[in-house]
PyMOL Python script that loads the backbone (N, CA, C, O; Angstrom):
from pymol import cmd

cmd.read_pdbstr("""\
ATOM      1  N   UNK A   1     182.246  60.920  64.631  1.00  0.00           N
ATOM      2  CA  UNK A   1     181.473  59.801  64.109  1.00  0.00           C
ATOM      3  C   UNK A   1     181.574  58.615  65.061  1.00  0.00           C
ATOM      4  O   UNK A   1     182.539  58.433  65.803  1.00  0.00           O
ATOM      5  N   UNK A   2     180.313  57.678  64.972  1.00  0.00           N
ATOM      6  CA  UNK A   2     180.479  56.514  65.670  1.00  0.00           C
ATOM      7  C   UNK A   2     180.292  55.668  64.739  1.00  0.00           C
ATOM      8  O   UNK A   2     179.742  55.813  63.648  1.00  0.00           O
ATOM      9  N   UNK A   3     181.112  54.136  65.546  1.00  0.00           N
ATOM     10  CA  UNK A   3     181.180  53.326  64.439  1.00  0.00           C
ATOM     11  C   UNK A   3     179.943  51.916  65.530  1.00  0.00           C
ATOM     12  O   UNK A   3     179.790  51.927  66.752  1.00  0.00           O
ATOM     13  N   UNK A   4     179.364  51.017  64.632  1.00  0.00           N
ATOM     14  CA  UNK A   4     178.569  50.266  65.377  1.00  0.00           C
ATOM     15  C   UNK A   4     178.498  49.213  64.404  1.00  0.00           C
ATOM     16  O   UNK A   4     178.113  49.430  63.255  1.00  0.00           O
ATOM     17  N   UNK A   5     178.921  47.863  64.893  1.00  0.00           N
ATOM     18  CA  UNK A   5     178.889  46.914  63.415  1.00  0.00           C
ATOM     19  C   UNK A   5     178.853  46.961  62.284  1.00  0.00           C
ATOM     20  O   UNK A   5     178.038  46.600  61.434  1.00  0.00           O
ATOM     21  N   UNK A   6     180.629  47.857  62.265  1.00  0.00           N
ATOM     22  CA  UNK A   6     181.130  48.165  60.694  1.00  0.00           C
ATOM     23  C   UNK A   6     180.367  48.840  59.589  1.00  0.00           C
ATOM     24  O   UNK A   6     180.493  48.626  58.384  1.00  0.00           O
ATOM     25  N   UNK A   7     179.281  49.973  60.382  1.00  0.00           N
ATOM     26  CA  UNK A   7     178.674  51.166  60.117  1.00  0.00           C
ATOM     27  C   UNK A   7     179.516  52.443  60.970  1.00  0.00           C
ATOM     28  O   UNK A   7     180.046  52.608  62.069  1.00  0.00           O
ATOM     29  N   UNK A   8     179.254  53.247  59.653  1.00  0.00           N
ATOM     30  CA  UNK A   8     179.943  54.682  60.593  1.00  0.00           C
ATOM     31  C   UNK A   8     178.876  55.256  60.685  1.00  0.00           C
ATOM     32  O   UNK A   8     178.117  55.007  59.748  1.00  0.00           O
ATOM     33  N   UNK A   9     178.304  56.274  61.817  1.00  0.00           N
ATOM     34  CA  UNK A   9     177.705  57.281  62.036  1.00  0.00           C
ATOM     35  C   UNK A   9     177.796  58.503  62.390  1.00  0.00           C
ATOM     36  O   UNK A   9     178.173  58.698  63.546  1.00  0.00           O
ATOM     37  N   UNK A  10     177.505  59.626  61.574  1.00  0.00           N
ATOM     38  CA  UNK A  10     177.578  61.254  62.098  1.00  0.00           C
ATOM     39  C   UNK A  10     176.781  61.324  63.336  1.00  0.00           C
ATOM     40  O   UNK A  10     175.742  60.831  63.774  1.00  0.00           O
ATOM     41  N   UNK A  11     177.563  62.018  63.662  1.00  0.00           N
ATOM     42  CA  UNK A  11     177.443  62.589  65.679  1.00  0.00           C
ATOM     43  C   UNK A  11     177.262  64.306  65.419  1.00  0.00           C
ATOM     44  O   UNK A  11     178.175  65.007  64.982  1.00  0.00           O
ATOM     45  N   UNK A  12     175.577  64.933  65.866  1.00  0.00           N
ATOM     46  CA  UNK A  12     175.283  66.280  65.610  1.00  0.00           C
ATOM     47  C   UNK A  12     176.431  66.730  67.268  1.00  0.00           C
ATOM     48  O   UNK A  12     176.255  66.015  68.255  1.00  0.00           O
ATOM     49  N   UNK A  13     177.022  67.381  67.316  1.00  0.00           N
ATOM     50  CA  UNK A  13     176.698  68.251  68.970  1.00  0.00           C
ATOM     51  C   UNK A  13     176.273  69.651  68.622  1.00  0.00           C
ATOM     52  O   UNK A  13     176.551  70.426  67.707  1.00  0.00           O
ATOM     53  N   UNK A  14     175.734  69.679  69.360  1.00  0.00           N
ATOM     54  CA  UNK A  14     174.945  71.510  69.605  1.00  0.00           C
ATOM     55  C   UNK A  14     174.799  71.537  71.285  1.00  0.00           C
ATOM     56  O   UNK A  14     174.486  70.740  72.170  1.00  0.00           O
ATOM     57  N   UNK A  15     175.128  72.638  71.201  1.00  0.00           N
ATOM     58  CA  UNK A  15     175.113  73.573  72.956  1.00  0.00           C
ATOM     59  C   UNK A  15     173.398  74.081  72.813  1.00  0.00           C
ATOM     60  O   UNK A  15     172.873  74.894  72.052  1.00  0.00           O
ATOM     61  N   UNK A  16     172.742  73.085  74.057  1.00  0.00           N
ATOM     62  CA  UNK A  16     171.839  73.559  74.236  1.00  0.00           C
ATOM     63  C   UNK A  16     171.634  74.978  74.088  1.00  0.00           C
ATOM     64  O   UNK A  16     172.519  75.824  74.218  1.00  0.00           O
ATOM     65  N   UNK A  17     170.223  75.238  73.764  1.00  0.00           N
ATOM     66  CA  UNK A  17     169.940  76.897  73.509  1.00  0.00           C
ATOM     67  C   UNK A  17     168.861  77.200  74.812  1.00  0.00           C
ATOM     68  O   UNK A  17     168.586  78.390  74.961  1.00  0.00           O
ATOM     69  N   UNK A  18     168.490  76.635  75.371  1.00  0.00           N
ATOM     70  CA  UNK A  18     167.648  77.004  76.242  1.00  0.00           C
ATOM     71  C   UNK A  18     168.377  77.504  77.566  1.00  0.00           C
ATOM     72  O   UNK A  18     169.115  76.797  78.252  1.00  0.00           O
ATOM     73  N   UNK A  19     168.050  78.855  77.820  1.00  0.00           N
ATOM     74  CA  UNK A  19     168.743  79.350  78.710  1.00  0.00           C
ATOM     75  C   UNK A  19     168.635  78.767  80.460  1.00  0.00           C
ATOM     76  O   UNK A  19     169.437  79.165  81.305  1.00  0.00           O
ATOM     77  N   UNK A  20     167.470  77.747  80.790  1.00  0.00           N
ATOM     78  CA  UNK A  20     167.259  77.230  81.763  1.00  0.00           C
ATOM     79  C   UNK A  20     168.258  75.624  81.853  1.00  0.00           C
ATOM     80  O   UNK A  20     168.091  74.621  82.548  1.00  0.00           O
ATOM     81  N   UNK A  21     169.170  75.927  80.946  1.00  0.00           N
ATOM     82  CA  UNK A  21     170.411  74.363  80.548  1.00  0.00           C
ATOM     83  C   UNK A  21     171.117  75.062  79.713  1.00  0.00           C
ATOM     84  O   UNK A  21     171.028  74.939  78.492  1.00  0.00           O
ATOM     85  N   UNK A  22     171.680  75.648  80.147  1.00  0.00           N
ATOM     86  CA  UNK A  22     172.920  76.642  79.427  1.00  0.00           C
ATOM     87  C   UNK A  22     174.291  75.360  80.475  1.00  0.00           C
ATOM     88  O   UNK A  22     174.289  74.797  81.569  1.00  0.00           O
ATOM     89  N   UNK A  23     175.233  75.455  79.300  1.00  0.00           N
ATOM     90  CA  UNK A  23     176.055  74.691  79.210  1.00  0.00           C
ATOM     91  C   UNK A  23     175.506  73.481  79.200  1.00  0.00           C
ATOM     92  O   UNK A  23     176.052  72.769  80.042  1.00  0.00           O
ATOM     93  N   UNK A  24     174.784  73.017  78.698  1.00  0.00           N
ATOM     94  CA  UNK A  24     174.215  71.430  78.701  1.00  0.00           C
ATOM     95  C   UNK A  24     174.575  71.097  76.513  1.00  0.00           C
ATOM     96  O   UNK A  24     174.762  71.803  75.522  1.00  0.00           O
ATOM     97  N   UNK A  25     174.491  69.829  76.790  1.00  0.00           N
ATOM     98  CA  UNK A  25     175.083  69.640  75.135  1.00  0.00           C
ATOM     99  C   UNK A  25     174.005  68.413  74.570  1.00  0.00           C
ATOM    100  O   UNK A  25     173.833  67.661  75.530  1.00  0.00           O
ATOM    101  N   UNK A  26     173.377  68.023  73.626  1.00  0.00           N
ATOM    102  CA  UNK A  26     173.109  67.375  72.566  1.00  0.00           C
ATOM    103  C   UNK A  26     173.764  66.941  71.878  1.00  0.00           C
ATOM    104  O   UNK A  26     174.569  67.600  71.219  1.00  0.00           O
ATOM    105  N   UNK A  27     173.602  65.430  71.795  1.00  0.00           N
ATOM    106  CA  UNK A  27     174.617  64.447  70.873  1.00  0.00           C
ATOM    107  C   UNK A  27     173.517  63.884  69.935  1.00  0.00           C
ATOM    108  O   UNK A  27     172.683  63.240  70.572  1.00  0.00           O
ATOM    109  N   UNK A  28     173.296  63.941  68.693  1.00  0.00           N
ATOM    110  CA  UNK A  28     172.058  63.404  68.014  1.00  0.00           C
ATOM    111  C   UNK A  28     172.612  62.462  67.057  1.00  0.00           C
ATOM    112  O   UNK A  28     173.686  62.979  66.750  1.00  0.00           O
ATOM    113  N   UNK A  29     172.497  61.387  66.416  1.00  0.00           N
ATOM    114  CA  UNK A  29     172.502  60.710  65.308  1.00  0.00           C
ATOM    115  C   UNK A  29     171.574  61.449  64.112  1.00  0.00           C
ATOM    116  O   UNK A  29     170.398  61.554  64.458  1.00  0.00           O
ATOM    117  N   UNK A  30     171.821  61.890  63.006  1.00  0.00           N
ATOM    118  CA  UNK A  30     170.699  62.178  62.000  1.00  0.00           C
ATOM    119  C   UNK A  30     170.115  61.070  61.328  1.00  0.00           C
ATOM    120  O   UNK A  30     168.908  60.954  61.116  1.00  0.00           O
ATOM    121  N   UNK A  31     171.253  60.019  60.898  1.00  0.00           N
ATOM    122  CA  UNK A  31     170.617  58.628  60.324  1.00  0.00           C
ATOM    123  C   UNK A  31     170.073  57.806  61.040  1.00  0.00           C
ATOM    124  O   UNK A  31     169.560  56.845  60.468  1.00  0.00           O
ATOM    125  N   UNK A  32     170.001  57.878  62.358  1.00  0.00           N
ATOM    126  CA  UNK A  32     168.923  57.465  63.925  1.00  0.00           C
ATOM    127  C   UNK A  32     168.071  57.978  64.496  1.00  0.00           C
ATOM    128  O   UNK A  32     168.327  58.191  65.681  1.00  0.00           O
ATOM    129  N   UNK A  33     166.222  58.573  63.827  1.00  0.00           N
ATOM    130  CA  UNK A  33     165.620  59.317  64.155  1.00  0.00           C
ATOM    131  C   UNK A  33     165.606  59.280  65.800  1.00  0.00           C
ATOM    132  O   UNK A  33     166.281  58.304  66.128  1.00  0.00           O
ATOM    133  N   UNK A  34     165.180  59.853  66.781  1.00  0.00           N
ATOM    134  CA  UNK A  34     165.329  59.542  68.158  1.00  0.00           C
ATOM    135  C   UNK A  34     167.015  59.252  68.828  1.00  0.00           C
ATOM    136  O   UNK A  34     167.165  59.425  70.037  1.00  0.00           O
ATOM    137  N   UNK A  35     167.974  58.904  68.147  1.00  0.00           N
ATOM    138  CA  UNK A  35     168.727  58.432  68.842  1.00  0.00           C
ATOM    139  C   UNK A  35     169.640  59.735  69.327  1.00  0.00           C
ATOM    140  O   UNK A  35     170.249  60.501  68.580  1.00  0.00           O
ATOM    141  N   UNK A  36     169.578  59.775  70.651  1.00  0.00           N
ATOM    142  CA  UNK A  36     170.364  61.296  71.113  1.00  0.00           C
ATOM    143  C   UNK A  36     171.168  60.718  72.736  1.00  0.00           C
ATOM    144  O   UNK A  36     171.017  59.670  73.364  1.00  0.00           O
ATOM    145  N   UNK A  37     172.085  62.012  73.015  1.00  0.00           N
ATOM    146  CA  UNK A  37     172.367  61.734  74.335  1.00  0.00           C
ATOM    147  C   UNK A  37     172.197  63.329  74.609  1.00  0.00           C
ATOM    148  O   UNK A  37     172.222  64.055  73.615  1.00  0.00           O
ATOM    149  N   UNK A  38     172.016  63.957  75.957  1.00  0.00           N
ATOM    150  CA  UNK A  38     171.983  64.906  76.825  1.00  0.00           C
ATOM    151  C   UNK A  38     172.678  65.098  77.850  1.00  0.00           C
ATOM    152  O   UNK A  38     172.173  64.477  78.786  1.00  0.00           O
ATOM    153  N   UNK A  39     173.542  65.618  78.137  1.00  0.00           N
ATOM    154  CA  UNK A  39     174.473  65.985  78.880  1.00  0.00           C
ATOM    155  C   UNK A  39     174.764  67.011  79.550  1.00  0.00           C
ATOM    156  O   UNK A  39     173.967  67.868  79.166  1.00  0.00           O
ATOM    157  N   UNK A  40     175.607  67.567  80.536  1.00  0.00           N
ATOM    158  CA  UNK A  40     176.201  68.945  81.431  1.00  0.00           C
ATOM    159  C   UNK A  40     177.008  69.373  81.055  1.00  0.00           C
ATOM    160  O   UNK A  40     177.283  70.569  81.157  1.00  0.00           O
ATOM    161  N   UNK A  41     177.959  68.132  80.229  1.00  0.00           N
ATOM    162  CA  UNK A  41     179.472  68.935  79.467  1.00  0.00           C
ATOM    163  C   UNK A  41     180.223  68.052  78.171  1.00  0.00           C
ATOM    164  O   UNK A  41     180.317  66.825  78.208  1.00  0.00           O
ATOM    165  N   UNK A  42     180.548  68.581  77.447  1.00  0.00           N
ATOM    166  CA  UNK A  42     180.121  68.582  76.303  1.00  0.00           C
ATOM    167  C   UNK A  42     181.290  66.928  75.694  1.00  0.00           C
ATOM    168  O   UNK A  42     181.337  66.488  74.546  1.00  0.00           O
ATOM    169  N   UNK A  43     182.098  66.358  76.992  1.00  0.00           N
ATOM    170  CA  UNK A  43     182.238  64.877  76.601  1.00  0.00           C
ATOM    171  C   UNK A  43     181.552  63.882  77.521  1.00  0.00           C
ATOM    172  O   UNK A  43     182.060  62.780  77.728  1.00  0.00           O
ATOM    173  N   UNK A  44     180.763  64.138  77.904  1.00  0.00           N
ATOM    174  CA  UNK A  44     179.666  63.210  78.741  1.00  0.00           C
ATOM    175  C   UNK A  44     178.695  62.540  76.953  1.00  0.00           C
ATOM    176  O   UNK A  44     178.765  61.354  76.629  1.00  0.00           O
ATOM    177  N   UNK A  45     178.035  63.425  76.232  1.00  0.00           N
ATOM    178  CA  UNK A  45     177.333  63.213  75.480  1.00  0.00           C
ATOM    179  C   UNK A  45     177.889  62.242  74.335  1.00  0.00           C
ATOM    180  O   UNK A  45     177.256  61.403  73.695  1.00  0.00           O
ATOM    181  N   UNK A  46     179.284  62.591  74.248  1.00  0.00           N
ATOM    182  CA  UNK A  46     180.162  61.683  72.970  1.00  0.00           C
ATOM    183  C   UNK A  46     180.349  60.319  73.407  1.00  0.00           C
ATOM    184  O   UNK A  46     180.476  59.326  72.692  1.00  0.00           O
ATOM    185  N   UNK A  47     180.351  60.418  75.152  1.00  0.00           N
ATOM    186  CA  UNK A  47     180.529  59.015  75.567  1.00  0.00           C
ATOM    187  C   UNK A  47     179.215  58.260  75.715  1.00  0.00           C
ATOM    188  O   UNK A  47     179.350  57.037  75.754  1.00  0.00           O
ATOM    189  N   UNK A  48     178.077  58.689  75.797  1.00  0.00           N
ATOM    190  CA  UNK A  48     177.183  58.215  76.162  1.00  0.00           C
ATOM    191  C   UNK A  48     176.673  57.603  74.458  1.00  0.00           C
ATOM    192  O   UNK A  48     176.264  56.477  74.175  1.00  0.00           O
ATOM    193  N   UNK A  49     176.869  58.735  73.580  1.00  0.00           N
ATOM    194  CA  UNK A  49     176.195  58.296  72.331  1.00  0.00           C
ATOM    195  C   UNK A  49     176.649  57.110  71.459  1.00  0.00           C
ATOM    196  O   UNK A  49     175.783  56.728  70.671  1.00  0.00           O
ATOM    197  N   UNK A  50     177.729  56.497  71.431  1.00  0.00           N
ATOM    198  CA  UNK A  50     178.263  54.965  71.462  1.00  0.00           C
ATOM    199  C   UNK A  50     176.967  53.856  71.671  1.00  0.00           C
ATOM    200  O   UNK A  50     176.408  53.256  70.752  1.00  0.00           O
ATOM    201  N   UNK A  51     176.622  53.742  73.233  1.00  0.00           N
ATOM    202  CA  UNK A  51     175.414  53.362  73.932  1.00  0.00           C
ATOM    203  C   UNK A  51     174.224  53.390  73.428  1.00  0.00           C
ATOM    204  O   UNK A  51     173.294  52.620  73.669  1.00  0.00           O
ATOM    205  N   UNK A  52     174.253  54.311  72.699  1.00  0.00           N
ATOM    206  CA  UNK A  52     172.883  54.746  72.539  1.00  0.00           C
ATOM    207  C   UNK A  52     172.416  54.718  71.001  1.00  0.00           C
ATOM    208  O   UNK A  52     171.304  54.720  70.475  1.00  0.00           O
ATOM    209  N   UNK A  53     173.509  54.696  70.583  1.00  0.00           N
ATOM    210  CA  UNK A  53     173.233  53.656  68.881  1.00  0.00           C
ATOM    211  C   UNK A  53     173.730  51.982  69.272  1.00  0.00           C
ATOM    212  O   UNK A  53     173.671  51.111  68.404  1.00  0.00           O
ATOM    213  N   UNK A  54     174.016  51.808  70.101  1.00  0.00           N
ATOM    214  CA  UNK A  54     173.792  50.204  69.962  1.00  0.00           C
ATOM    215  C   UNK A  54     172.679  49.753  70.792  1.00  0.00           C
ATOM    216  O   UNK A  54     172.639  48.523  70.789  1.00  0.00           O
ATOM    217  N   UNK A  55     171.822  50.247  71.453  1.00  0.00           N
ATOM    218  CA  UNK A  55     170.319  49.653  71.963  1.00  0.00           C
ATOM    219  C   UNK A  55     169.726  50.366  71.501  1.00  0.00           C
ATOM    220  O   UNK A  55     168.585  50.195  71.931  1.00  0.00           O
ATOM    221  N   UNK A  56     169.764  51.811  70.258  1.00  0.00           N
ATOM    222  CA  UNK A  56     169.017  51.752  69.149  1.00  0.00           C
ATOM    223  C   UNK A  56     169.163  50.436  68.448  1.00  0.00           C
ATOM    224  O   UNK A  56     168.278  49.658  68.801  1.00  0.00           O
ATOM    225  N   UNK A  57     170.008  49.928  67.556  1.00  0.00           N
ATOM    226  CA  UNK A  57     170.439  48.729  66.942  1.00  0.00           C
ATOM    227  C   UNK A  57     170.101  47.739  67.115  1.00  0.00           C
ATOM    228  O   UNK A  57     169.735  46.999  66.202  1.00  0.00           O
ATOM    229  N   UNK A  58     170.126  47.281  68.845  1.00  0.00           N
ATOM    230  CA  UNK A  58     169.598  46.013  69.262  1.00  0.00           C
ATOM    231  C   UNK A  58     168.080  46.064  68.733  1.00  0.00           C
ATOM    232  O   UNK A  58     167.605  45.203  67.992  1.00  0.00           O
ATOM    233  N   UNK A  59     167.357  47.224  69.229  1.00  0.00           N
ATOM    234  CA  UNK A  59     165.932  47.345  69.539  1.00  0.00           C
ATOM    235  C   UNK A  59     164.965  47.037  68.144  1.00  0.00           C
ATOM    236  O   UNK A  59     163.882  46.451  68.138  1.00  0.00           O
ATOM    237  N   UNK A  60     165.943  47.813  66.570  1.00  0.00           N
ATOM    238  CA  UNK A  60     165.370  47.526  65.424  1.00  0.00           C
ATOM    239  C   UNK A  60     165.509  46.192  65.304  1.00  0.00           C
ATOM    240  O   UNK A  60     164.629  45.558  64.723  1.00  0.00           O
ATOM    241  N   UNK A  61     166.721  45.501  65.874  1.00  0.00           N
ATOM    242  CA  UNK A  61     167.094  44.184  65.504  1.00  0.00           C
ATOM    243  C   UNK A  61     166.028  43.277  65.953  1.00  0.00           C
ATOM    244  O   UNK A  61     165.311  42.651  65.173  1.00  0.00           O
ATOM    245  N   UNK A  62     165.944  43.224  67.252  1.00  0.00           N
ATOM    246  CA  UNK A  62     164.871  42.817  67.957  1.00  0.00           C
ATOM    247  C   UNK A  62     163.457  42.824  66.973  1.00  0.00           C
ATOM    248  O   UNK A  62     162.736  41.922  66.545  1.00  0.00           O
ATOM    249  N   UNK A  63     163.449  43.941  66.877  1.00  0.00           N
ATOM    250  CA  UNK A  63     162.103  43.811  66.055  1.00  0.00           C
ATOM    251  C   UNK A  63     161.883  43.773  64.553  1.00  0.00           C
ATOM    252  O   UNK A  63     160.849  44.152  64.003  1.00  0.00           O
ATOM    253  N   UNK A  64     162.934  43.289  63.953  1.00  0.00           N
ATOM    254  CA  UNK A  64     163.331  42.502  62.632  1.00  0.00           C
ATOM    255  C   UNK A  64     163.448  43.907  61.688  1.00  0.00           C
ATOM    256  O   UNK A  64     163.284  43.610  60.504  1.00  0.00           O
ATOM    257  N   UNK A  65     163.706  45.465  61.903  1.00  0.00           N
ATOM    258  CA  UNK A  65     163.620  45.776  61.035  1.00  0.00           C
ATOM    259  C   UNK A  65     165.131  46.286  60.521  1.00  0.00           C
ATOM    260  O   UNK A  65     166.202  45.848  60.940  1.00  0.00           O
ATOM    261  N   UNK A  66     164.954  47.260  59.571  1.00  0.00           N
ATOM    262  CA  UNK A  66     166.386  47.107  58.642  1.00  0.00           C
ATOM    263  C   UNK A  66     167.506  48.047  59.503  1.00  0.00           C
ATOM    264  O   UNK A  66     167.086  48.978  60.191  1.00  0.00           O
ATOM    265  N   UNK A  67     168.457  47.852  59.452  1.00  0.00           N
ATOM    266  CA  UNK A  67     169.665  48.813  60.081  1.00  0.00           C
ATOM    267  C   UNK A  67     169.885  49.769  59.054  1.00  0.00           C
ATOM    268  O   UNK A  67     170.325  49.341  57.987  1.00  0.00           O
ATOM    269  N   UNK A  68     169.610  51.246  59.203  1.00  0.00           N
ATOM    270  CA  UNK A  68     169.750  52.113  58.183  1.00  0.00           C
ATOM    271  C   UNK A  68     171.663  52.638  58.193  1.00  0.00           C
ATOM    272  O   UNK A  68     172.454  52.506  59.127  1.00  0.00           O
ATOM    273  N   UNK A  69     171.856  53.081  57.156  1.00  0.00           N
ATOM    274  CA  UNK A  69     173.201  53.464  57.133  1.00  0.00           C
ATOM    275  C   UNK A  69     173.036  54.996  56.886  1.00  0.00           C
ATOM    276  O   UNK A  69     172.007  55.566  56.525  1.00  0.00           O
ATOM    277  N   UNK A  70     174.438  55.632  57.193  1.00  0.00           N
ATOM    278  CA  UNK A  70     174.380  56.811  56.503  1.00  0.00           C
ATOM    279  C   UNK A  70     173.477  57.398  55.463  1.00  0.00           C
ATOM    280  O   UNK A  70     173.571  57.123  54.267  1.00  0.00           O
ATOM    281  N   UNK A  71     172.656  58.166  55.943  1.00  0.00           N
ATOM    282  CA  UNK A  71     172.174  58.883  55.196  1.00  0.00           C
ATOM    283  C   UNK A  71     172.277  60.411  54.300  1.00  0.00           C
ATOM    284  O   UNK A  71     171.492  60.831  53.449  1.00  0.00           O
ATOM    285  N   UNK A  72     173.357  60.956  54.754  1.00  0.00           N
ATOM    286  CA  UNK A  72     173.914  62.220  53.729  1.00  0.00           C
ATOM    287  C   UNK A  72     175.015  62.227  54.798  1.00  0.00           C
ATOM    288  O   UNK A  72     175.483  61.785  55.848  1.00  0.00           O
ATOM    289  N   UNK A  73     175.074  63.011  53.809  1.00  0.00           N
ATOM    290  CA  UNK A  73     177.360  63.384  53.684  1.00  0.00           C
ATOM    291  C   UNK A  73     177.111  64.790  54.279  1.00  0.00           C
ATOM    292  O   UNK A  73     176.209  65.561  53.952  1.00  0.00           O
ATOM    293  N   UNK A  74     178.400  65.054  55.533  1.00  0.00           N
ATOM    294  CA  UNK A  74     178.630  66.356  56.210  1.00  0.00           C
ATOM    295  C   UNK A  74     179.008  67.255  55.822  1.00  0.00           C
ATOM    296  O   UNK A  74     179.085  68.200  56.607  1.00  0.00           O
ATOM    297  N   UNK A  75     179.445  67.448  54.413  1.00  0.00           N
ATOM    298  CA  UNK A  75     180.908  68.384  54.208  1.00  0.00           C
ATOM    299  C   UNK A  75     181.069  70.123  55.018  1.00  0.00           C
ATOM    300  O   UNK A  75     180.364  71.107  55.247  1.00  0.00           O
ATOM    301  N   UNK A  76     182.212  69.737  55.178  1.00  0.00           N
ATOM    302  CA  UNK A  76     182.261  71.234  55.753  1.00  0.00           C
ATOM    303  C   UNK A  76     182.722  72.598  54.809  1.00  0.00           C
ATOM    304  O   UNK A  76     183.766  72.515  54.161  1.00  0.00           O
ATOM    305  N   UNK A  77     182.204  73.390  54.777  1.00  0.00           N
ATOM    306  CA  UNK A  77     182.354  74.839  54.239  1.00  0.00           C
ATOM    307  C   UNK A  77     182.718  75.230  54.902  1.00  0.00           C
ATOM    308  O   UNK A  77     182.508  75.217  56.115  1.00  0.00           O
ATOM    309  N   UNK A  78     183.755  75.963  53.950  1.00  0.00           N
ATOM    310  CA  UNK A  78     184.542  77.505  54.534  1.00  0.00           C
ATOM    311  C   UNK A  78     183.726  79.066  53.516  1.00  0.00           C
ATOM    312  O   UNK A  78     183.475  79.228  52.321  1.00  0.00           O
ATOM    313  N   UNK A  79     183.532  80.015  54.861  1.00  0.00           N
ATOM    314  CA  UNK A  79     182.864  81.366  54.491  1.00  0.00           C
ATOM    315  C   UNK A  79     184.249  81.954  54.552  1.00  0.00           C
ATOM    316  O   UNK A  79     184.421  83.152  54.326  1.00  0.00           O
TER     317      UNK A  79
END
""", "prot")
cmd.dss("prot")
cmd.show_as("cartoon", "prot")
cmd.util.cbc("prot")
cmd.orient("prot")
């Protein structure tokens, strides 16, 4: 999770599937439509995605609209 002016946010990672970026990784926000990082290895993306919800943040701010929060809960299952 990232945290960004005393908001927490879920952090997706997934290992690219496309075999032309094999070993490449995806960092997505779900409660940040668009907000992602892309990467070669798989802590490049955790560091980058910090960044990348706060000039998401600035950018809604900028343009007066609302800062969304969490939008659903992760829980993890066991099979």
């Amino acid at each position: 999770m990232a945290q960004e002016r005393g908001k927490v946010y879920t952090i997706i990672l997934q290992r690219e599937t496309d075999p032309e970026f094999e070993g490449y990784y995806n960092a997505s926000v779900p409660a940040l439509p668009g907000c992602f990082s892309y990467e070669s290895t798989r802590e490049e993306p955790l560091g980058n995605i910090k960044e990348a919800i706060e000039l998401y943040l600035e950018d809604l701010e900028a343009s007066g609209e609302r800062i969304p929060g969490q939008r659903a809960q992760t829980p993890d299952v066991a099979v």
